[in-house]
Residue, then its C-alpha position, 0 to 999 in steps of 0.5 A: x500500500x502506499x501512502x498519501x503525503x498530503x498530510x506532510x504537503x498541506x503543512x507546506x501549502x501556506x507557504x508557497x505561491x498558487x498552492x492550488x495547483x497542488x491539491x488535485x481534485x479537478x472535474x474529471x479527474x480519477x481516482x482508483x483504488x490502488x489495491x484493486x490495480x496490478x499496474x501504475x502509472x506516474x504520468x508527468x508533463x515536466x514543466x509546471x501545472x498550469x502548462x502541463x494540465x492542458x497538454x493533450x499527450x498526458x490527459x488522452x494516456x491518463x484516460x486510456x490507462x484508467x479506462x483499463x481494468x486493474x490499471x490505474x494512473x495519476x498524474x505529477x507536474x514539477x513543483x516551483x523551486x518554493x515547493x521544492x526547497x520545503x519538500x527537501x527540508x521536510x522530506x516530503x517526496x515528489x507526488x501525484x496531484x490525484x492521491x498524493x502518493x510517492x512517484x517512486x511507489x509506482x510502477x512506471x514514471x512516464x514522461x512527456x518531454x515536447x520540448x528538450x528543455x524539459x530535461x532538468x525539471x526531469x532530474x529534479x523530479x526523480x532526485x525528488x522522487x527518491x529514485x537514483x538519477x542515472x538508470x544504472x543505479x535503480x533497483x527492483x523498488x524504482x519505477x521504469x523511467x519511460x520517456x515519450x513525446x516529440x522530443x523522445x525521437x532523439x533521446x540520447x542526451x537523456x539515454x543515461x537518466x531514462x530506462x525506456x523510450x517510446x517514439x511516435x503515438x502512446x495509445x496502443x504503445x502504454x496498453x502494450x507496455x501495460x501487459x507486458x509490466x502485468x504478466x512479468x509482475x504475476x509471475x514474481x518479477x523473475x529477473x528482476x528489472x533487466x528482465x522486464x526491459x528485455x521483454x519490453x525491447x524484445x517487441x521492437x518498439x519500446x526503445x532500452x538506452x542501457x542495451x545499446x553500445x555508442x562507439x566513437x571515432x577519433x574525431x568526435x563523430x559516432x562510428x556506429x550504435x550496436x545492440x550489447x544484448x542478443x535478441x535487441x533489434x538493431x532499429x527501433x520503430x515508431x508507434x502509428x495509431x490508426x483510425x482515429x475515430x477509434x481513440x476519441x481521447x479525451x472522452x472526459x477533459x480535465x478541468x483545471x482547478x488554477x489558472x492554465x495557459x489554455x482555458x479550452x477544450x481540445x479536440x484534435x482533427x487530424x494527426x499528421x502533415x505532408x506539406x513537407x516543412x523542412x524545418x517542422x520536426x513534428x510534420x516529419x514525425x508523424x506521418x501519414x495524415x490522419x483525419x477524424x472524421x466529421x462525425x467523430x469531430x462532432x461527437x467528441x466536441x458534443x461530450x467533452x463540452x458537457x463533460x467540462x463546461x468550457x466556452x471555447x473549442x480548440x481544433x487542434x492539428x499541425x495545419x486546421x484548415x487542411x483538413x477535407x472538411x474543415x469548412x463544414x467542421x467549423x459550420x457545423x460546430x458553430x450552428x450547433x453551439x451558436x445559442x450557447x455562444x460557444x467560440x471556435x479556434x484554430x491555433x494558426x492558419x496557412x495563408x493558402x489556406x484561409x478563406x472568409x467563410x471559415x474565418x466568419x464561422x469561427x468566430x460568429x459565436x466567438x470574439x473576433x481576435x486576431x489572425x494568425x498566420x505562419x510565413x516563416x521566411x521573409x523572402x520568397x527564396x528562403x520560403x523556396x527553401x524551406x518548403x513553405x509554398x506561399x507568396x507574398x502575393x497570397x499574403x497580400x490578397x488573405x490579409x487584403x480580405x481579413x482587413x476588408x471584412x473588419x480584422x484590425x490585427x493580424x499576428x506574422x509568424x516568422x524564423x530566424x537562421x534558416x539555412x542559406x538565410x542572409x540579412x537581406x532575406x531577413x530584412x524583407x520581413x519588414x517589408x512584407x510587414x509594412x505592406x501587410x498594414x499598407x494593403x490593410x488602411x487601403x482596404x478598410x479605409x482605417x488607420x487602426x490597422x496593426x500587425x504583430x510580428x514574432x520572430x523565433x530563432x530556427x533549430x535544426x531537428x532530429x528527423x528532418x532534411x535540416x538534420x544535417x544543417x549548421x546553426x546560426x549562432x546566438x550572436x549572428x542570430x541577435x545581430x540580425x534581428x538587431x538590424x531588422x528591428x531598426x529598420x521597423x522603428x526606424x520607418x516613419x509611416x508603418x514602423x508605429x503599426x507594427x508590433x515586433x516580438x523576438x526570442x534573442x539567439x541564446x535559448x536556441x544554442x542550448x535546445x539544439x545542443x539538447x536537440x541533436x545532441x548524443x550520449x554525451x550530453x547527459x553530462x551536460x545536463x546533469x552539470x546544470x541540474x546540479x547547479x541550479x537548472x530549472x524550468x529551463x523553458x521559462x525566460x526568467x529561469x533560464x541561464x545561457x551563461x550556467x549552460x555554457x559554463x556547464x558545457x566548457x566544464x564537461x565537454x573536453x573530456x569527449x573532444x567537443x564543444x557546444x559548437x560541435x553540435x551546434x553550428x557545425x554541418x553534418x555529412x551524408x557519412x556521419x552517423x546521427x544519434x539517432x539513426x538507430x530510432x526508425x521513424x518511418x522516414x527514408x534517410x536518402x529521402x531526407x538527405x535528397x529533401x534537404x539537396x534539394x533546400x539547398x538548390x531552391x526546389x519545392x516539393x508539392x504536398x503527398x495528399x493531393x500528389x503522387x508519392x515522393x517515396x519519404x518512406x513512411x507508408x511502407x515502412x510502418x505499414x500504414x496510409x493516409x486517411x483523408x476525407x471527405x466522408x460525405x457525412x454531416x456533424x451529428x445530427x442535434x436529437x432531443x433527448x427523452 
């Protein structure tokens, strides 16, 4: 049995800010006996409650885990360093929000990691835990330490602290996991840990750092990744969940108790992407399209809104409007919902794919905010290069039709560092923008017309054709982004009009020294955990300077150094860290994408084309399901 900490917790709460967060007990929240279950989870999104209660990967595992009989899961968040200094004075262990009980008395710890800079707060948790950091040192007591999330594509510089992986989709993947964790329970643990974490990579598809072997060459490079156990396969594949309209997770949305960032239900329309974004990890990654169709759409929106009670709809994807129906998704929702003046929302629109009509039926019921929308390259040739096949001319004409049909703000989108980027192909972002807020006081006769742009630094990413690029670094980033601003305030006539949002160059250094990074950067990360790392992916948190410090103090010894990995460009030959982590894309097909950014050549979209051969199809034995089905949203039936 194990015990609640609440009673040594609620002490602590007077003490800290937004205790709330800590208490647990939302709407739709489960609890389960913890004897009646042979199998439990400790599920954890690393980063603070009110973003990581929202995050849809850990609320659909949470669902489906508890929807299992005999299988429970709770759910941990990281605690703020106010909470964690008491938690260490007063020995109270990292907990779960739903009962508070230890994390180390679970069976498995998974976590969620979107992001790279999540790995820190991942060592706080486990040291708070009680459970020893690096997997070597667990013993039978100690929970699996299981990673997923996009980031878990490439989790080599996390290959020392975790125990399993799991790449690409966790619905099929975690009940899998489950009966192989019950079988080997009821049969008396026998071989201890190894023994279950044989069984869970002899299936091929849950990845064990501990029973793969690096090997490097003399110049710092991987000469090969080989299993060190007989019976490990040598690649480990991606997990693909077919047939949405079968997983209509979350069925029961979790409420928040404290204020999130996202005060909204979610449903996600469609999983996957083949506009073929160079720079976009989480295109590449999960594919082949996936559509829900119309009616599973309406259904899940139908319950989830009675289960929560929430005014706004999210139609989540990685490109809304490119769902086959999505004009009579967002028709259908707001006929529905138009007397209970429930809003619709879609996180960002291609600029080709906006029209009027969708606009107006998302926001009838709603507020008219702003738009938003995601050129990502300034000019129109590194818009070549990196596969993002809009025009300033389409840019023009959507924003002429917004502006014309009463928006006032439009919100622009762009990366920083791209690769074959110049301060020319930067600078025309200016002057995109400036015409943005011409063309918009042409057409409404205004002059309250705004235009915010937000500039992101560009980091290359596992999986991609930019794999192999060099990054642009923190000070060339900064630099750029210097002038670019001078020439906004310094323009007289738009410069006023123009918002202008920037993330300086040096947060991502670090997410593409974690990003591509190998084995040998665990000791990097343990270094600023060590002194101090947390919460990496807040701005007030963050320290350049303490990962810098940390890398000049470990890296050495292995022959690198930050610019290694980061702004140095890969060869053909080069083995990746993580060419032994199969996501369904062919290597020479990336290789051939990214010639291809460098020679200016666009590449059309797969759904409404010939295949291009990326690989993934094949190789995960799966398709693209689009629509249309045909079909309506649910008819409304009075319920008697």
């Amino acid at each position: 049995m194990s015990e609640s900490v609440f009673p040594q917790l609620e002490a602590l709460l007077p003490h800290v800010q937004k205790p709330i967060q800590y208490v647990g007990g939302e709407l739709n929240s489960t609890v389960k006996p913890w004897d009646e279950c042979d199998v439990r989870w400790a599920l954890m999104y690393p980063d603070a409650y009110e973003v990581g209660l929202p995050n849809q990967g850990v609320m659909i595992l949470y669902e489906v885990l508890n929807e299992r009989e005999g299988v429970l899961a709770e759910r941990t968040y990281s605690v703020w360093p106010d909470l964690e200094a008491l938690m260490r004075e007063h020995r109270v262990p990292q907990f779960t929000v739903d009962s508070h009980r230890p994390v180390k008395s679970f069976d498995v710890f998974g976590l969620s990691f979107s992001t790279e800079l999540g790995y820190t707060n991942m060592l706080t948790a486990l040291d708070l835990a009680g459970i020893p950091l690096e997997s070597k040192d667990r013993t039978l007591d100690d929970p699996i330490v299981l990673a997923g999330g996009h980031a878990a594509f490439n989790p080599e510089p996390i290959a020392d602290f975790i125990d399993a992986a799991i790449i690409g989709d966790g619905e099929q993947a975690v009940l899998d996991m489950t009966e192989i964790i019950r079988a080997w329970k009821a049969e008396g643990r026998p071989g201890g840990r190894e023994e279950v974490l044989f069984r869970l990579a002899k299936t091929g598809s849950v990845y064990i750092p501990a029973f793969y072997d690096v090997e490097y060459l003399p110049d710092g490079r991987i000469g090969r990744v080989v299993p060190n156990k007989s019976g490990v396969p040598w690649r480990v594949s991606k997990h693909t969940v077919m047939d949405l309209d079968e997983w209509p997770y979350p069925k029961q949305p979790l409420v928040p108790l404290a204020e999130t960032v996202h005060e909204r239900m979610s449903v996600e329309i469609f999983r996957g992407c083949t506009r073929g974004c160079r720079f976009c990890q989480a295109g590449m990654i999960t594919r082949p399209v996936r559509e829900r169709s119309i009616t599973g759409i309406g259904e899940m929106v139908d319950k989830g809104l009675k289960a929560t009670g929430f005014e706004e709809v999210g139609l989540l994807s990685l490109s809304s409007a490119d769902h086959s129906e999505i004009g009579d998704v967002a028709k259908g929702l707001a006929d529905r919902y138009e007397e209970d003046k429930i809003g619709l929302s879609l996180p960002s629109t291609r600029v080709d794919a906006f029209n009027v009509d969708l606009a107006n039926e998302l926001t009838r019921n709603g507020r008219r905010s702003g738009l938003t929308f995601a050129p990502e390259g300034g000019s129109e040739r590194m818009r070549k290069v990196i596969n993002k096949m809009v025009s300033e001319e389409d840019l023009i004409r959507t924003v002429s039709t917004a502006y014309g049909n009463g928006w006032r703000q439009v919100k622009l989108y762009f990366m920083c560092g791209l690769p074959t980027e110049t301060d020319e192909d930067v600078l025309q972002i200016a002057d995109m923008a400036m015409n943005v807020i011409a063309e918009g006081r042409k057409v409404s006769g205004q002059n309250d017309i705004r235009c915010t742009v937000s500039i992101g630094g560009f980091v290359p990413k596992p999986h991609t054709p930019f794999q192999w690029a060099p990054q642009l670094s923190a000070e060339e980033t900064d630099a750029r982004l210097e002038k670019l601003r001078d020439k906004i305030r310094g323009d007289k006539k738009y410069g006023r009009s123009i918002g202008f949002r920037y993330h300086d160059g040096k947060p991502g250094i670090v997410e593409g020294l974690l990003s591509r990074g190998d084995r040998r950067i665990g000791a990097v990360i343990r270094a600023v955990y060590e002194d101090g790392g947390r919460f990496d992916g807040w701005r007030e948190h963050f320290s350049y300077d303490r990962w810098m410090a940390c890398a000049d103090k470990t890296l050495p010894e292995f022959g690198v150094d930050v610019d290694w990995y980061t702004t140095r460009e890969r060869t053909y030959e080069e083995v990746l860290p993580w060419d032994h982590l199969d996501s369904g894309l062919d290597k020479d097909w990336l290789w051939e994408d990214w010639q291809d950014a460098l020679d200016e050549t666009e590449v059309e979209d797969c759904r409404w084309t010939p295949c291009f051969d990326c690989g993934v199809c094949p190789a995960m034995q799966t398709e693209i399901q689009v629509g249309p089905t045909g079909k309506k949203l649910l008819p409304l039936t009075v319920v008697k």
